[in-house]
Phi, psi and omega in degrees: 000125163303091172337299169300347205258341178292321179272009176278321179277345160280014184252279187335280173006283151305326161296302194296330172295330179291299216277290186260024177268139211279012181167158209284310175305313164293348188282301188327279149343346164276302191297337167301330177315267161357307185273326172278322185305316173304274192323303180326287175300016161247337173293337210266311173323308160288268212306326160308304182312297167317298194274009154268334181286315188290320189308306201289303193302349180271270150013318181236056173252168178300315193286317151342293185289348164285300178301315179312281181318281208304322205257007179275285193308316207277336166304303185279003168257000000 
């Protein structure tokens, strides 16, 4: 996920829920929406990330890479 153009639209969102929600209890409630949807997508974001990061470094260890060959060669034969 791009960060900036999401928290750029989710700035925009919020103006908007300000300037046109039909009373301070619905902006508010909109605006909670907003704020958990964001966390979410930012919980998700870390959580990809951490397991790409775990993905690769798993990937590039000597023993990783020694399997990978054995399991190549045992492929191509």
């Amino acid at each position: 996920m791009n960060s900036q153009h999401f928290n750029t639209h989710r700035a925009q969102l919020e103006q908007l829920v300000h300037t046109h929600a039909p009373s301070d209890h619905v902006a508010s409630a909109m605006l909670q929406h907003i704020k958990h949807m964001a966390a979410a997508m930012q919980a998700e974001e870390a959580e990809a990330t951490t397991r790409l990061h775990h993905s690769h470094a798993a990937h590039r260890t000597p023993a990783a890479r020694i399997r990978q060959f054995i399991l190549g060669e045992v492929r191509a034969a």
